[in-house]
N, C-alpha and C positions, 0 to 999 in steps of 0.2 A: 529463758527465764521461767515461764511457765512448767518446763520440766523438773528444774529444777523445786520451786515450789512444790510442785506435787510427790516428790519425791522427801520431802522433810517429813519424818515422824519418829514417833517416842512411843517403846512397848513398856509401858506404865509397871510398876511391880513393888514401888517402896512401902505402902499400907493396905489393908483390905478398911472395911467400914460396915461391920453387923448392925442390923438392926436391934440385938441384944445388949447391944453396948452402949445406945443411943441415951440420952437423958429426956427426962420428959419436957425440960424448958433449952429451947434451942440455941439461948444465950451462953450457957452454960457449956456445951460443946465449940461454941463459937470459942472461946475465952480460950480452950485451952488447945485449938486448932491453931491462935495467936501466940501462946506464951511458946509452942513449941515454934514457929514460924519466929522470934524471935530467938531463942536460944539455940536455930541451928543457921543464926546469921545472917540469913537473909537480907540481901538490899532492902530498906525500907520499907518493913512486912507492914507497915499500916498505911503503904500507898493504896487507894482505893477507885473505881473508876465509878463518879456521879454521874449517869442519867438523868435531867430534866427534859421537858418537854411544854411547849405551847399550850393553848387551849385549843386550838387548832387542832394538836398532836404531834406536831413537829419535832421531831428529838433531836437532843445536844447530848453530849459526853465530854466527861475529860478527867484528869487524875486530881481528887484532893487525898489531903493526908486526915486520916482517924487518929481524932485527938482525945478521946474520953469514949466509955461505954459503960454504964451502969445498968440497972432493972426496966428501963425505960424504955432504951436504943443506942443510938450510935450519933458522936457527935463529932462536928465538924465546923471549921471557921472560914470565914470568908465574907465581902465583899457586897452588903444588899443591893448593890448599883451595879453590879457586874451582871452579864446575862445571865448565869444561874440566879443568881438574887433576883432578877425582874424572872424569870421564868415559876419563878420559884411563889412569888407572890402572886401569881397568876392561875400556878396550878401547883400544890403543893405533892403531886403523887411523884415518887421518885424511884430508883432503883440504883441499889450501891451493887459494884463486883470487886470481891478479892480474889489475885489470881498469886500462890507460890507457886511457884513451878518446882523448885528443887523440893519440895514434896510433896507433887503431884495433887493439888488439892484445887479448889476452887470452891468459893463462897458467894453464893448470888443472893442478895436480898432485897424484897418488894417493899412497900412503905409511905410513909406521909410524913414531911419536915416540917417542923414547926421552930420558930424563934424562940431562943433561948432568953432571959434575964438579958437587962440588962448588967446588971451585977455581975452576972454569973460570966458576961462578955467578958467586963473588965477584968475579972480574978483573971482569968486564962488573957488576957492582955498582958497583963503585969506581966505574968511569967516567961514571955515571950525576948527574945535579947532584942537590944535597944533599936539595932540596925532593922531588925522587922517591925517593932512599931511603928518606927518611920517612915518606915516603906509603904506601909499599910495607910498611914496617912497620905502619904504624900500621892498615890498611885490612883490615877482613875478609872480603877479597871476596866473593861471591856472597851472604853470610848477609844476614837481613834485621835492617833497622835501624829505630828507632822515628823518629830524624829526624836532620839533618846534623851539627847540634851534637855528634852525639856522636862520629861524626868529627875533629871540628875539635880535640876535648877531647883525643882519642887523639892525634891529629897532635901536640897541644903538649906531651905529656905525653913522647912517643919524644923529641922535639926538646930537653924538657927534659934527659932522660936520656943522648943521644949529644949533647953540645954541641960533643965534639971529633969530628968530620966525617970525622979520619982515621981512625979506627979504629971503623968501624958496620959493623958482622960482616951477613953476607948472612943473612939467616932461615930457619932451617930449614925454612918452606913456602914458601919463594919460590924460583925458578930458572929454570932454560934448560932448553927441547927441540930436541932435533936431529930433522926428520923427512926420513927416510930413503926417498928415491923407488921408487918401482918402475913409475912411467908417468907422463910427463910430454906435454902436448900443446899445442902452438903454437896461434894463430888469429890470422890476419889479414886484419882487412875490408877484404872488392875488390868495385867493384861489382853492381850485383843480385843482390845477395846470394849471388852464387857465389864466398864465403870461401875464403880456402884454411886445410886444418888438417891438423896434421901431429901425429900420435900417438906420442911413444917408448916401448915397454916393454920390460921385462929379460926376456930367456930363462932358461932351465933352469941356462942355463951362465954367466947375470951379464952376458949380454951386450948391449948396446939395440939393440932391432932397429923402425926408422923404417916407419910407414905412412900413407900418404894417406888423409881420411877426407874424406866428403861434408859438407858445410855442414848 
């Protein structure tokens, strides 16, 4: 097994990534890193893997989906009562990773989450199909359960209760985070492994200032 593992790898060669090309706001690169990560198909180019952690420091990971991204950061929905949600109100410093493979790129970003509106929950509640509203009530994420059914019991019991679709009020542990960058860094595979990576972080004064980093 181990030979084999050691024996997997990929000579990188679909894009380069100049520093002359870069923009000065690292959003801006992000955005169009994404539109093509979508238009060249990709399995769900907005899966992203969350980072929280302890006060302690303890880290947790696992995949949500990027549902919105404006001038601000990058937003995301989820579960206040689920272990990110209690990690998260405990220590809001985070780190997202995008990974496409089929164009060789990688996006790693540093950061602080902050709660969204409630409002702003609901709008992005609404638009969600019926079956995940439900679910999202019904579900108590991270606790432990004795078996499925009793999910399923919950599921039909919300479902009983909101039959009118229009009006199922967003839940008070349920909502959106905005995470709010302060270092953003490029990667992209070129061959023998002399990647190029391109680091953004804010200054003193809010301003991103671009650096070259070694593979």
């Amino acid at each position: 097994m181990n030979k084999k593992l050691e024996d997997l790898r990929n000579n990188y060669k679909r894009f380069d990534l100049k520093k002359s090309d870069l923009p000065d706001d690292p959003l801006d690169l992000f955005k169009s890193w994404m539109d093509l990560a979508i238009e060249s198909n990709i399995d769900e180019p907005n899966a992203m893997t969350l980072a929280t952690a302890t006060t302690e420091g303890i880290p947790s990971a696992r995949i949500v989906l990027l549902k919105g991204i404006d001038e601000k950061g990058f937003y995301f929905y989820t579960n206040y009562e689920s272990r990110k949600g209690y990690e998260l109100s405990h220590n809001p410093n985070v780190a997202l990773v995008f990974l496409w493979k089929e164009n060789e790129r990688q996006v790693r970003i540093e950061g602080r989450a902050e709660k969204i509106s409630k409002e702003a929950s609901q709008k992005y509640f609404d638009s969600r199909p019926i079956g995940s509203r439900i679910s999202a009530i019904a579900s108590p994420q991270s606790q432990h359960i004795e078996h499925h059914e009793i999910l399923e019991e919950r599921r039909q019991k919300a479902a009983d209760f909101y039959q009118d679709e229009s009006s199922i009020p967003v839940p008070d542990y349920w909502g959106g985070y905005c995470v709010i960058p302060r270092a953003i860094e490029f990667w992209q595979g070129r061959p023998n492994r002399l990647h190029d990576r391109f680091r953004y972080a804010k200054n003193e004064n809010g301003l991103w200032i671009v650096n070259r980093l070694a593979p």
